[in-house]
N, CA and C atoms of all chains as a GROMACS GRO file, in nm:
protein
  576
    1UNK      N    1  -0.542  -2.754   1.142
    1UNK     CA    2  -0.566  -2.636   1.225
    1UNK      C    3  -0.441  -2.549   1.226
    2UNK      N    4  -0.473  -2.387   1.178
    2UNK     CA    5  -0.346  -2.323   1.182
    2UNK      C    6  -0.301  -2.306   1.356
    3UNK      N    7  -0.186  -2.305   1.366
    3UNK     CA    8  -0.136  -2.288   1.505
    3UNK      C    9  -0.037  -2.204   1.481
    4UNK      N   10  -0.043  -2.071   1.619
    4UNK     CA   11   0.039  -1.921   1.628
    4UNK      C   12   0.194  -1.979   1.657
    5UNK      N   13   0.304  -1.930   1.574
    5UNK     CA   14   0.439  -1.979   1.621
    5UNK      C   15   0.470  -1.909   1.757
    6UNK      N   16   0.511  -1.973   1.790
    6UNK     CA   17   0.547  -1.952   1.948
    6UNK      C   18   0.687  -1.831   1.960
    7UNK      N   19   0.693  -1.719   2.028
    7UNK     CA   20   0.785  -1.622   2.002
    7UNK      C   21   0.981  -1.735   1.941
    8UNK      N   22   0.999  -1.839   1.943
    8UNK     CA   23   1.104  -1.858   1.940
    8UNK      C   24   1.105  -1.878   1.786
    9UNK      N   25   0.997  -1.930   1.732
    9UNK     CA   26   0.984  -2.011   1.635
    9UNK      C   27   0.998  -1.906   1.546
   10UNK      N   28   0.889  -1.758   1.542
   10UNK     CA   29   0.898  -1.625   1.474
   10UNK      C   30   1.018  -1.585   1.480
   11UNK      N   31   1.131  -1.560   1.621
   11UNK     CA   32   1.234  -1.550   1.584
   11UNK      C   33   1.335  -1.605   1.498
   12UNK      N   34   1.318  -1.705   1.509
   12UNK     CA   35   1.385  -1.810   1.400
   12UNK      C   36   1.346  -1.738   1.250
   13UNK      N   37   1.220  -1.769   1.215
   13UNK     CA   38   1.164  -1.731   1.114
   13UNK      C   39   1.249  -1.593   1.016
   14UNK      N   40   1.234  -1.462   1.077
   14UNK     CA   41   1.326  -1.390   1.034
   14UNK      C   42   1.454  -1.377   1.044
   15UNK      N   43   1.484  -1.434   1.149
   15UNK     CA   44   1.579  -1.466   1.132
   15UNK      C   45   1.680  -1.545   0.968
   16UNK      N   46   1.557  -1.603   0.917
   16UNK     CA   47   1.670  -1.703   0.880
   16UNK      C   48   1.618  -1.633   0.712
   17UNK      N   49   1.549  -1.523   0.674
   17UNK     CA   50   1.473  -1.477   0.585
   17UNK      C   51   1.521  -1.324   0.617
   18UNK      N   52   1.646  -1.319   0.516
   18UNK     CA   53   1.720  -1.159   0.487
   18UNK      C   54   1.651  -1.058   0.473
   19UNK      N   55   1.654  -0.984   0.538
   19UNK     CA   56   1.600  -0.838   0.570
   19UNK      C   57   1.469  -0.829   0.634
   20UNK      N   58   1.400  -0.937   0.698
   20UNK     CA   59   1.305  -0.930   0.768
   20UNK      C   60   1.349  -0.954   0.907
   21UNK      N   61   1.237  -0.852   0.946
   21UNK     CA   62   1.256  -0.829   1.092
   21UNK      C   63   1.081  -0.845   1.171
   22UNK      N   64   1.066  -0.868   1.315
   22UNK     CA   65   0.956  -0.920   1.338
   22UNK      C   66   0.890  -0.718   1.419
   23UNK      N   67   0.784  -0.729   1.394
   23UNK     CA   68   0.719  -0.571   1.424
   23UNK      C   69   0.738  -0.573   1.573
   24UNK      N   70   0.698  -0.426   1.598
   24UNK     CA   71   0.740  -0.434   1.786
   24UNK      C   72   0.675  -0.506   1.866
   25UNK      N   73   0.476  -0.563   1.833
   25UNK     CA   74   0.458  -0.679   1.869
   25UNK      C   75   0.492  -0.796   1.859
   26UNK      N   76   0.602  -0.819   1.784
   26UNK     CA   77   0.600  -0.971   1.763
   26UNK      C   78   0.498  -1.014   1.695
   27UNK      N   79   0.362  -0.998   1.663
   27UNK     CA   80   0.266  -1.049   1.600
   27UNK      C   81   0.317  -1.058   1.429
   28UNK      N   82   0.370  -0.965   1.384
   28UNK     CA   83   0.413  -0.944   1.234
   28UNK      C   84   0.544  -0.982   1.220
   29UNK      N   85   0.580  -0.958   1.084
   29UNK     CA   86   0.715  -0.936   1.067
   29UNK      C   87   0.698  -0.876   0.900
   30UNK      N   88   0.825  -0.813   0.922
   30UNK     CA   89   0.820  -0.671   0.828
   30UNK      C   90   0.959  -0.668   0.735
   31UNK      N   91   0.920  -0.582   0.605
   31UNK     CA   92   1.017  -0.612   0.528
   31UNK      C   93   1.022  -0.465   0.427
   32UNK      N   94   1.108  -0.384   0.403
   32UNK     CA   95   1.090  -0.290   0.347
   32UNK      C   96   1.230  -0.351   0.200
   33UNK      N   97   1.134  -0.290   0.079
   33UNK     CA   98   1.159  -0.328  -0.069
   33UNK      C   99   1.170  -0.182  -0.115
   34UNK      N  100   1.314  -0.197  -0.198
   34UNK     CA  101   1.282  -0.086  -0.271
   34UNK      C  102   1.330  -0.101  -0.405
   35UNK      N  103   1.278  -0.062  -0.545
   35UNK     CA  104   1.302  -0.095  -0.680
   35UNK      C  105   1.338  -0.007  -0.751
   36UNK      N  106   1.364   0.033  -0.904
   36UNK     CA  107   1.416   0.138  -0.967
   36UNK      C  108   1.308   0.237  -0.942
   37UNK      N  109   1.191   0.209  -1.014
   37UNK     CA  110   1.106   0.307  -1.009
   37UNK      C  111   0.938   0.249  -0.981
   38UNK      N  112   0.842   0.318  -0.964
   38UNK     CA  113   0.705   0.296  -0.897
   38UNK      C  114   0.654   0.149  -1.042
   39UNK      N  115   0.688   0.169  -1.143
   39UNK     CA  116   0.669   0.075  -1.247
   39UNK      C  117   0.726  -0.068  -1.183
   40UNK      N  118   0.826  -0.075  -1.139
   40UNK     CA  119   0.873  -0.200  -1.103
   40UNK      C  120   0.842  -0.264  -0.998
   41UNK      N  121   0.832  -0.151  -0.888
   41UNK     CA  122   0.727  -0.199  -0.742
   41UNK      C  123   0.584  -0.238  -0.759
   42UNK      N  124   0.526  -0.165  -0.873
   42UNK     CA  125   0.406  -0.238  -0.868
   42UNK      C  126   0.385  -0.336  -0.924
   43UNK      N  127   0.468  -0.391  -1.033
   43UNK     CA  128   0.476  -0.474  -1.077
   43UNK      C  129   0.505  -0.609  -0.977
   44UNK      N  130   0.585  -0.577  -0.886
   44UNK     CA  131   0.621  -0.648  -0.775
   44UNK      C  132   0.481  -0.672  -0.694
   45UNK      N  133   0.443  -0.563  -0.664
   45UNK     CA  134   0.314  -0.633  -0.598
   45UNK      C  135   0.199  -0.720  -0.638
   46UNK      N  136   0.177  -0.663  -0.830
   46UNK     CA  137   0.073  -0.772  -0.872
   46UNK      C  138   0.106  -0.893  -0.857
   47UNK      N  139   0.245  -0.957  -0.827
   47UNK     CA  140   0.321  -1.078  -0.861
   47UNK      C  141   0.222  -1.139  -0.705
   48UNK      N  142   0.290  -1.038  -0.596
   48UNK     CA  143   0.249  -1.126  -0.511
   48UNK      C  144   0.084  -1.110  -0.443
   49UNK      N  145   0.003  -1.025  -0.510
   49UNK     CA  146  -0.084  -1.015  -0.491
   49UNK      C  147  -0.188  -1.123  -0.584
   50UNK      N  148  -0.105  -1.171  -0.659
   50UNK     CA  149  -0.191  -1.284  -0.767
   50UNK      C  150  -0.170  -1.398  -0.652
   51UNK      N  151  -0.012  -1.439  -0.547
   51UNK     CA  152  -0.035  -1.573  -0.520
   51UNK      C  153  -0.051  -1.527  -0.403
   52UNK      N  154  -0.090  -1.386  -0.308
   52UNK     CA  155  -0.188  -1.402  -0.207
   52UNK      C  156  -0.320  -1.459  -0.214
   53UNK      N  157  -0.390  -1.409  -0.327
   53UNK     CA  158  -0.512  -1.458  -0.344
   53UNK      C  159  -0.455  -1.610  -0.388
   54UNK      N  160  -0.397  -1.686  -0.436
   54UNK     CA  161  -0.385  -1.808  -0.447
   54UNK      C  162  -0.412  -1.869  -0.288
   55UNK      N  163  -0.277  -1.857  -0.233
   55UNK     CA  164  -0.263  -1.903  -0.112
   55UNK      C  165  -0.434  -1.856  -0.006
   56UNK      N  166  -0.469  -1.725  -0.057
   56UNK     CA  167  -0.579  -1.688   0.054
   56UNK      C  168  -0.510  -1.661   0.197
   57UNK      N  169  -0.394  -1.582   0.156
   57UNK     CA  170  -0.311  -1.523   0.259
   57UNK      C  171  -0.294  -1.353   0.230
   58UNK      N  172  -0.325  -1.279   0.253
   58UNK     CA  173  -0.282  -1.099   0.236
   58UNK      C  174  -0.174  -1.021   0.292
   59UNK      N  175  -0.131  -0.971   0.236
   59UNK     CA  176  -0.001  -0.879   0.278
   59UNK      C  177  -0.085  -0.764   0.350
   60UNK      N  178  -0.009  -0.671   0.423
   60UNK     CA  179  -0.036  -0.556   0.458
   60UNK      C  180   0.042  -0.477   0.461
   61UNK      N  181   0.033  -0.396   0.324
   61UNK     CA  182   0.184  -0.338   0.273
   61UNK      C  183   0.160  -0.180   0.206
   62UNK      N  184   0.190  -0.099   0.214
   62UNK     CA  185   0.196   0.013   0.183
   62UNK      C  186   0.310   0.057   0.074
   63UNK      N  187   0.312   0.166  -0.021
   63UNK     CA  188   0.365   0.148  -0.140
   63UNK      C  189   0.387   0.312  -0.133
   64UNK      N  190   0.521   0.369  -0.153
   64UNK     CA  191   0.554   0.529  -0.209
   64UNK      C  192   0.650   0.536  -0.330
   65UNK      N  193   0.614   0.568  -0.415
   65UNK     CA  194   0.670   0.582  -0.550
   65UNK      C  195   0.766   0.436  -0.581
   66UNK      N  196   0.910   0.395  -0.517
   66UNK     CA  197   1.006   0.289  -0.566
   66UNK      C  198   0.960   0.178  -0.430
   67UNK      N  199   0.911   0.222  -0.363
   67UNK     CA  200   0.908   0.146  -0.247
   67UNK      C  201   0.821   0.092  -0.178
   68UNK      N  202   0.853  -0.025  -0.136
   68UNK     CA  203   0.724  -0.152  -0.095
   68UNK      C  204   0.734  -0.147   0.073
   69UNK      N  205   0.635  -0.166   0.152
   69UNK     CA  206   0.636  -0.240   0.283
   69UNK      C  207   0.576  -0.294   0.302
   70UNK      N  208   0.591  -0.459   0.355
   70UNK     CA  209   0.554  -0.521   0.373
   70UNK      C  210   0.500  -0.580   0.485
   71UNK      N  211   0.403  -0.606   0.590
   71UNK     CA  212   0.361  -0.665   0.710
   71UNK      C  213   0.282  -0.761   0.707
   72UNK      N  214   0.353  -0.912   0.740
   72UNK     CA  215   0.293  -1.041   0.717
   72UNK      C  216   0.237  -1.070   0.880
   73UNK      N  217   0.121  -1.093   0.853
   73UNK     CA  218   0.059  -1.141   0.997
   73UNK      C  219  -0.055  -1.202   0.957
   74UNK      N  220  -0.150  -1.315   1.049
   74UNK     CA  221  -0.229  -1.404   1.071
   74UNK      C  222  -0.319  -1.376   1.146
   75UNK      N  223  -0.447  -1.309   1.132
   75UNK     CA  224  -0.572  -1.234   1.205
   75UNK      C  225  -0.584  -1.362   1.297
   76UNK      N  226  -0.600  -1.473   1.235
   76UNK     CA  227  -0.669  -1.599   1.291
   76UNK      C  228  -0.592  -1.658   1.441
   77UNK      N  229  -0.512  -1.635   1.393
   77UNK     CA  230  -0.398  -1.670   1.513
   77UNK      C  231  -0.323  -1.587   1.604
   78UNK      N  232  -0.357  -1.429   1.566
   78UNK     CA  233  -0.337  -1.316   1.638
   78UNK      C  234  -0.183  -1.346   1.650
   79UNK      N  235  -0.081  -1.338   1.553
   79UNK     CA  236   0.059  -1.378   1.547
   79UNK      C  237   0.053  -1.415   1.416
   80UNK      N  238   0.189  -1.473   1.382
   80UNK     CA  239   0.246  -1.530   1.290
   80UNK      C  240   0.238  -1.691   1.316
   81UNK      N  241   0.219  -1.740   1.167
   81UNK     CA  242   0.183  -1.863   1.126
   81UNK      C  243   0.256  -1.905   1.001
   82UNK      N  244   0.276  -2.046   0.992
   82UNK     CA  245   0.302  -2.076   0.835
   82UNK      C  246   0.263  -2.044   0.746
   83UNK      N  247   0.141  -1.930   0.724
   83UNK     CA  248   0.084  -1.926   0.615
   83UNK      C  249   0.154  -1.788   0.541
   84UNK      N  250   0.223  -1.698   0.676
   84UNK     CA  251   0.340  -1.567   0.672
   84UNK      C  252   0.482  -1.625   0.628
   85UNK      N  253   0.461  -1.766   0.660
   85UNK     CA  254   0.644  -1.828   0.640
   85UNK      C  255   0.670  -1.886   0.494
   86UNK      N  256   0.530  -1.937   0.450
   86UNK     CA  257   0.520  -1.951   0.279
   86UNK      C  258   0.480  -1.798   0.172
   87UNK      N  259   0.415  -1.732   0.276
   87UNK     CA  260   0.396  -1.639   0.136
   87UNK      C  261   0.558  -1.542   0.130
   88UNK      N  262   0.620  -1.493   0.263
   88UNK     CA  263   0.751  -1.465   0.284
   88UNK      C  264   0.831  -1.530   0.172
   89UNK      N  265   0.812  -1.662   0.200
   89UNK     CA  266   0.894  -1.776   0.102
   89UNK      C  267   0.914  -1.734  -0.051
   90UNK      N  268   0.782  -1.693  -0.095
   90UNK     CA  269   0.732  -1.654  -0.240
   90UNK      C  270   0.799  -1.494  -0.275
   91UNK      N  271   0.785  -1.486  -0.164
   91UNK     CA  272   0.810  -1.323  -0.184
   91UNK      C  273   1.004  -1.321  -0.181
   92UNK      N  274   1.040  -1.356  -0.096
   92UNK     CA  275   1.159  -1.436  -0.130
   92UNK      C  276   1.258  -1.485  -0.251
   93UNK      N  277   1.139  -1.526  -0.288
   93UNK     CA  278   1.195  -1.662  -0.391
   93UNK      C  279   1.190  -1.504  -0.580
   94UNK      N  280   1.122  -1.459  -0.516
   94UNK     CA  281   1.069  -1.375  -0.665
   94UNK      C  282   1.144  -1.226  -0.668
   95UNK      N  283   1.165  -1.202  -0.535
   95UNK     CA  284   1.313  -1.087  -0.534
   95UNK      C  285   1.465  -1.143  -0.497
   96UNK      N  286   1.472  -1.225  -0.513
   96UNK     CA  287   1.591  -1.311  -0.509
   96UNK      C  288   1.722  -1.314  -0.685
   97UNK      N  289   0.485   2.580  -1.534
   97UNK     CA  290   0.518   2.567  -1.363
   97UNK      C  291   0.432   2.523  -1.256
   98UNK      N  292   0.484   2.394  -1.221
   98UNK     CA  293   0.358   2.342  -1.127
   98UNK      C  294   0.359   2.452  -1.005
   99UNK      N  295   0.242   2.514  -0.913
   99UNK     CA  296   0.280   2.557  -0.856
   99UNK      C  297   0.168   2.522  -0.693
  100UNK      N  298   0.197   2.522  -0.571
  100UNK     CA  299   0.112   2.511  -0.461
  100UNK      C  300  -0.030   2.593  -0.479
  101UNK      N  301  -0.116   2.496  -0.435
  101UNK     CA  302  -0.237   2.561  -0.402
  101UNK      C  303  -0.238   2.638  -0.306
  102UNK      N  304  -0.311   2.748  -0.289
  102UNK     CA  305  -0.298   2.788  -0.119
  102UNK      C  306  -0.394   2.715  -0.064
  103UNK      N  307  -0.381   2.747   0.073
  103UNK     CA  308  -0.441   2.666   0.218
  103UNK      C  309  -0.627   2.707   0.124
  104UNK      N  310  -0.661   2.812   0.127
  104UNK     CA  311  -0.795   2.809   0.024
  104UNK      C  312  -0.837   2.714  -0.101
  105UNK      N  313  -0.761   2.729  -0.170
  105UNK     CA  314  -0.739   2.626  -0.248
  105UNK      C  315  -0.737   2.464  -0.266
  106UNK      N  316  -0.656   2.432  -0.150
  106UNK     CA  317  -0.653   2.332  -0.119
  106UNK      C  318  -0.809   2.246  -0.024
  107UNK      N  319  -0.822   2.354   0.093
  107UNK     CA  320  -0.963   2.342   0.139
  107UNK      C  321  -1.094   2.290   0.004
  108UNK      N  322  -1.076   2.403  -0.067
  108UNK     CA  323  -1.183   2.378  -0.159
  108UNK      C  324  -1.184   2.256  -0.269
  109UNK      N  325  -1.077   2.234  -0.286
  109UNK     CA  326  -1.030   2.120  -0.369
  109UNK      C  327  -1.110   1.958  -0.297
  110UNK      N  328  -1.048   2.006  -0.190
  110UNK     CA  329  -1.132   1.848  -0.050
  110UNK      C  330  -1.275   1.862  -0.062
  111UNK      N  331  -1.328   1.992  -0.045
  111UNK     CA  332  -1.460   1.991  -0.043
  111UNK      C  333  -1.590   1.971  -0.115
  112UNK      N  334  -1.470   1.935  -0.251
  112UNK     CA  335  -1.545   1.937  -0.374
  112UNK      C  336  -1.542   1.794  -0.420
  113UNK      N  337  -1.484   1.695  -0.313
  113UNK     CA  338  -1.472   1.587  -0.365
  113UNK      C  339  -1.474   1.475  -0.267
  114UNK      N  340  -1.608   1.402  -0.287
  114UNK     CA  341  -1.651   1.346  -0.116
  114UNK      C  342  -1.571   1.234  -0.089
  115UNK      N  343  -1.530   1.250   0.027
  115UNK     CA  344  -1.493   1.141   0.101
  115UNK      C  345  -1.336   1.241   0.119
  116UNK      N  346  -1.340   1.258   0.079
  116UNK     CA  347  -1.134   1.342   0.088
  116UNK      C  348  -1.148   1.441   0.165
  117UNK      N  349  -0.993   1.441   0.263
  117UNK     CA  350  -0.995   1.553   0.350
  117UNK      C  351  -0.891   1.590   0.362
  118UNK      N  352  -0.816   1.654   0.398
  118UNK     CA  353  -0.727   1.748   0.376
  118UNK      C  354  -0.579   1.611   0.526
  119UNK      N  355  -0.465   1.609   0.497
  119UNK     CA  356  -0.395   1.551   0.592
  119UNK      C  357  -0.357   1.652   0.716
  120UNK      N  358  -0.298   1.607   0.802
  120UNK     CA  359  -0.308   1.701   0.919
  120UNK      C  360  -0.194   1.792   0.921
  121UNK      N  361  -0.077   1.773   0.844
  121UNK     CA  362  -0.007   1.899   0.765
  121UNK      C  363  -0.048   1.999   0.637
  122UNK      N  364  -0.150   1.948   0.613
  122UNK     CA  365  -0.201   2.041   0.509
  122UNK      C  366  -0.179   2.013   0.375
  123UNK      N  367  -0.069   1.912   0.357
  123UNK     CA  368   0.023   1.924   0.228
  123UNK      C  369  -0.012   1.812   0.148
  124UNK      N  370  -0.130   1.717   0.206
  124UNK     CA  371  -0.166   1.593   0.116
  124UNK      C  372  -0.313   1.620   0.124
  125UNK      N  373  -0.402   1.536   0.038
  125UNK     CA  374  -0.512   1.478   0.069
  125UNK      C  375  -0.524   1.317   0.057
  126UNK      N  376  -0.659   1.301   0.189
  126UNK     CA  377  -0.691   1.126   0.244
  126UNK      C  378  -0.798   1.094   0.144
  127UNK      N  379  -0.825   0.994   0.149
  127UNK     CA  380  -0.956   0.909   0.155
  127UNK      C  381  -0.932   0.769   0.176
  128UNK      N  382  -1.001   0.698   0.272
  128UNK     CA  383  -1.001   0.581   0.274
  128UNK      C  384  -1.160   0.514   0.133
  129UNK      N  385  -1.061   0.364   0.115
  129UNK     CA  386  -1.218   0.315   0.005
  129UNK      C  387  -1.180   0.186   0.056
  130UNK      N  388  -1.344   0.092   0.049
  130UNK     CA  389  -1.374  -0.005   0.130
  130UNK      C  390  -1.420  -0.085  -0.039
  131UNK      N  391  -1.371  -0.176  -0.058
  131UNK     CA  392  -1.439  -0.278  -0.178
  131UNK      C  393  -1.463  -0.411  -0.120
  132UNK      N  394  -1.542  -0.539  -0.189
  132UNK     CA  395  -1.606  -0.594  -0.146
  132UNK      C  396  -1.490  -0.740  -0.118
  133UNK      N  397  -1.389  -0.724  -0.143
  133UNK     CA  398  -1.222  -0.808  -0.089
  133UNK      C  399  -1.142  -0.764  -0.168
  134UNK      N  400  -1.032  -0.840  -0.138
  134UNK     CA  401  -0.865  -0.786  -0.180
  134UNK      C  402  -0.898  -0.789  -0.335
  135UNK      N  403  -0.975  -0.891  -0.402
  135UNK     CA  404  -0.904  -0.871  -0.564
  135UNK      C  405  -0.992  -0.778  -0.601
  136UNK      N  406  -1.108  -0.698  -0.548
  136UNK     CA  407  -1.187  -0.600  -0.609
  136UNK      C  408  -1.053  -0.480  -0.576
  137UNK      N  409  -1.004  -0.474  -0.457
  137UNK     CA  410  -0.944  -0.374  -0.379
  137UNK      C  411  -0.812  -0.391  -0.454
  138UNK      N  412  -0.732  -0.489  -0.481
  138UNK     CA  413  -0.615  -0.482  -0.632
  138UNK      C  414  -0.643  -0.428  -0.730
  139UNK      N  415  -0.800  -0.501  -0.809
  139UNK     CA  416  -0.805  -0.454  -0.882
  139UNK      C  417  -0.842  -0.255  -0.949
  140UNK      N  418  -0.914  -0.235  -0.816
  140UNK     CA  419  -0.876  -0.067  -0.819
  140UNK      C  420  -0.763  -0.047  -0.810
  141UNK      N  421  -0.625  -0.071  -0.719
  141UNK     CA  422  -0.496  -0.007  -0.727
  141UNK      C  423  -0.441  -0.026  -0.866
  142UNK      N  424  -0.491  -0.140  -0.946
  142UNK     CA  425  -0.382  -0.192  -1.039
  142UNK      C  426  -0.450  -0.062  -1.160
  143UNK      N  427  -0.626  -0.041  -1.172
  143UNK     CA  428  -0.613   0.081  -1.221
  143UNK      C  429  -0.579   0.232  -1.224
  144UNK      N  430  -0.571   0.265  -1.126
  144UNK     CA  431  -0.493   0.355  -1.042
  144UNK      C  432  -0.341   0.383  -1.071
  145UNK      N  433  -0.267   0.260  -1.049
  145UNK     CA  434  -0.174   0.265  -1.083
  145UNK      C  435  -0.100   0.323  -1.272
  146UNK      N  436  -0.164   0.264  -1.362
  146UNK     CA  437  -0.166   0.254  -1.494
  146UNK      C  438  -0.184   0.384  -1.497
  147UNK      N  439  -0.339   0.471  -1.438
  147UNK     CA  440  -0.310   0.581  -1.501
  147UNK      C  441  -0.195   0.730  -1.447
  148UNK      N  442  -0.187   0.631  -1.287
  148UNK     CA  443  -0.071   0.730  -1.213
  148UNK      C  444   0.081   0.700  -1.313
  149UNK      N  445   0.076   0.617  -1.374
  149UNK     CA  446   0.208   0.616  -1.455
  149UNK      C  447   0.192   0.720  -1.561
  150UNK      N  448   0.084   0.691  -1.609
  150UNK     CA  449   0.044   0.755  -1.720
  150UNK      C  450   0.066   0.911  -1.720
  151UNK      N  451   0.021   0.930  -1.611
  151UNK     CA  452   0.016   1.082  -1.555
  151UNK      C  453   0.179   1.124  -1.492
  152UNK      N  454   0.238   1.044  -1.443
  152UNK     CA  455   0.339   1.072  -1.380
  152UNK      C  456   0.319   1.124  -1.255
  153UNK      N  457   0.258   1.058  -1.165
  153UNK     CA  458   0.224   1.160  -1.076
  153UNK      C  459   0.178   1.042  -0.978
  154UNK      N  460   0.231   0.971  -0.861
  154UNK     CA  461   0.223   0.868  -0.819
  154UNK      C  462   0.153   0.889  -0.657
  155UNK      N  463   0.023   0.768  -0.646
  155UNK     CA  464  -0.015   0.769  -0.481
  155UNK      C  465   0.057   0.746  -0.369
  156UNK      N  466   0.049   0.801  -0.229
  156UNK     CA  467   0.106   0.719  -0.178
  156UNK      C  468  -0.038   0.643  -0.101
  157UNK      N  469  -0.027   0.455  -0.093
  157UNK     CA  470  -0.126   0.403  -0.049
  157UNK      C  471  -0.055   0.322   0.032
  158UNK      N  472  -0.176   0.238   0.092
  158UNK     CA  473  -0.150   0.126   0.212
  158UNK      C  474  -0.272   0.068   0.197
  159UNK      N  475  -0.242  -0.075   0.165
  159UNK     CA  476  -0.373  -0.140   0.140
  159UNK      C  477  -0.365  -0.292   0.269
  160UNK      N  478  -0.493  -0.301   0.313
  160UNK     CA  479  -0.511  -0.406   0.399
  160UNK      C  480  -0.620  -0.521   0.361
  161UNK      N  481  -0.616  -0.626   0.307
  161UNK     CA  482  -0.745  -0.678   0.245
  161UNK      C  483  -0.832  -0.584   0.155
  162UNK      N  484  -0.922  -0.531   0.189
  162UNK     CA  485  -1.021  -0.500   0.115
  162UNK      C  486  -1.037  -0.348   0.099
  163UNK      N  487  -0.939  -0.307   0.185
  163UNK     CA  488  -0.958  -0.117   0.216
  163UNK      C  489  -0.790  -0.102   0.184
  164UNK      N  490  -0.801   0.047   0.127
  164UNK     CA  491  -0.732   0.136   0.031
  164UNK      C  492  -0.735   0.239   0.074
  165UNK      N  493  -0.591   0.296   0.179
  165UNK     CA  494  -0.562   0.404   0.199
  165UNK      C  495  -0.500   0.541   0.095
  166UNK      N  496  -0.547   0.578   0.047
  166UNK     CA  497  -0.480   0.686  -0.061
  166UNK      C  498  -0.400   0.790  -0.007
  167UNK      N  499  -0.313   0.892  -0.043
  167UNK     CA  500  -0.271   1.008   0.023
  167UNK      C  501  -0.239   1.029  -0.093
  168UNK      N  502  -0.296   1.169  -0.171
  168UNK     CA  503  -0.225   1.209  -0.258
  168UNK      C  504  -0.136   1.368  -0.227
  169UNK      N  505  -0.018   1.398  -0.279
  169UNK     CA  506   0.063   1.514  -0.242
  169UNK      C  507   0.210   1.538  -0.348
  170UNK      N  508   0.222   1.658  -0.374
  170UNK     CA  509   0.296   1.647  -0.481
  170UNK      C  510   0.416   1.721  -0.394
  171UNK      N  511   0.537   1.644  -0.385
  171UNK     CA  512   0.650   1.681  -0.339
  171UNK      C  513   0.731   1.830  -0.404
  172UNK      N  514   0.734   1.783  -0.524
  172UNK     CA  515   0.826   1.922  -0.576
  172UNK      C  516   0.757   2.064  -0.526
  173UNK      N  517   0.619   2.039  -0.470
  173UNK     CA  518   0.621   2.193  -0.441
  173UNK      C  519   0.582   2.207  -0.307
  174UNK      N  520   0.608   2.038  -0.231
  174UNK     CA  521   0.566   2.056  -0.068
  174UNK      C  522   0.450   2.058   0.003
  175UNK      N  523   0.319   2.029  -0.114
  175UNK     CA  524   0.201   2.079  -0.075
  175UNK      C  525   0.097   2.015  -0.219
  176UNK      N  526   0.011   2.041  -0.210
  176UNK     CA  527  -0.106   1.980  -0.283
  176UNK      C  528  -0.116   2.070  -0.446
  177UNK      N  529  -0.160   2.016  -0.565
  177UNK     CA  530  -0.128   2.081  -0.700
  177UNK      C  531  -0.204   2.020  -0.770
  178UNK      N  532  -0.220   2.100  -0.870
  178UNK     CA  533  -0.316   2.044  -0.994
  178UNK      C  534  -0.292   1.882  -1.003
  179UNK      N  535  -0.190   1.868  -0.998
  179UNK     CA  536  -0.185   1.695  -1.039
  179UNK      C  537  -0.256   1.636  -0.900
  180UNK      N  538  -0.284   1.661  -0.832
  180UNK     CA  539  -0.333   1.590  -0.715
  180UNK      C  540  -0.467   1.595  -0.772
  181UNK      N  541  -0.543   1.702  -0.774
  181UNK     CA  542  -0.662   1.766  -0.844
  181UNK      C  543  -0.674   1.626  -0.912
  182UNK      N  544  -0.645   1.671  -1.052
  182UNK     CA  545  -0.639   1.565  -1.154
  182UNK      C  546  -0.633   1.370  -1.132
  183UNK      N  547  -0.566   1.359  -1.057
  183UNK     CA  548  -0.576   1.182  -1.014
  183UNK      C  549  -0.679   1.152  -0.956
  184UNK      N  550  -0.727   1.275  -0.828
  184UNK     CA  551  -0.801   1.263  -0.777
  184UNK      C  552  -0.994   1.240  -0.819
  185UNK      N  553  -0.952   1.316  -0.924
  185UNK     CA  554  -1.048   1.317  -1.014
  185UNK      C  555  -1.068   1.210  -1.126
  186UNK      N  556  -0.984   1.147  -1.112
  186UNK     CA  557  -0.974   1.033  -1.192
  186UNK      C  558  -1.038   0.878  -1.150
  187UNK      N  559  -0.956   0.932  -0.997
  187UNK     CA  560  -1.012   0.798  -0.868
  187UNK      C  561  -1.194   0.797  -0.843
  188UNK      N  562  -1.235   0.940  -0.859
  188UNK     CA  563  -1.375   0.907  -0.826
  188UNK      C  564  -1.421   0.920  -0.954
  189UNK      N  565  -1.378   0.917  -1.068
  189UNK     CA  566  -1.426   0.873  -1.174
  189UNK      C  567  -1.493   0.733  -1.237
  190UNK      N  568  -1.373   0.663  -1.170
  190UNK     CA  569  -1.352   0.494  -1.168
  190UNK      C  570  -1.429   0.441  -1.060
  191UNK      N  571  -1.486   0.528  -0.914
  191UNK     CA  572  -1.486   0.450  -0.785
  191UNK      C  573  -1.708   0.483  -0.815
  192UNK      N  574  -1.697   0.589  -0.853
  192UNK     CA  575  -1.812   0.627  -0.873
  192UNK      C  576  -1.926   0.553  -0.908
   0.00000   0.00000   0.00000
């Protein structure tokens, strides 16, 4: 059963995951990307749009020419969940 | 010389192409599109994308699961232009 992290736990969360910050609800947490040019950002997104659909987790992210935004949140749990703390992870792990 | 449509121009441009409407500065056009989940709804951006490279002439979007916010607007002249025309025409080519 997914279970909503509790505001300390989300804090933690971005906390400990560079350049993310949690949205003014607390429900999300947010991450703004920016790359050479619109070629490389989108490229960035098919990456993680192949292991959203893996995971069966979705970003909610908006895109202007070099630049990505990102908003990870959990409909199910009305908050943030592990399932925002692994795809973060990925997303992470692949602009790193 | 790329140059601005006027406010006529631009009107008629929206009107000629369903679902699009003019943004509330005048200087972009909307349409929201609804597909049947995220990888139908990728897979339109990812064509979209290819030919906005192609064209040089890039969206700005925001995608949430299955829906695809578009805004198209061409900066160098502050306001809406043949290349908007043109993508736009491209998008309901493909969506059609």
């Amino acid at each position: 059963m997914l279970e909503r992290l509790t505001p300390e736990q989300s804090q933690r969360l971005v906390s400990e995951l560079p350049g993310w910050a949690l949205t003014n609800d607390g429900k999300g947490m947010v991450k703004q990307f920016v790359f050479a040019d619109f070629k490389a950002a989108f490229a960035f997104m098919t990456q993680v749009a192949l292991q959203a659909e893996v995971m069966n987790h979705h970003p909610e992210w908006r895109n202007v020419y070099n630049r990505v935004e990102i908003v990870l949140t959990t409909h199910d749990v009305d908050g943030l969940s592990t399932r925002d703390r692994d795809l973060a992870d990925y997303i992470e792990h692949i602009t790193r």
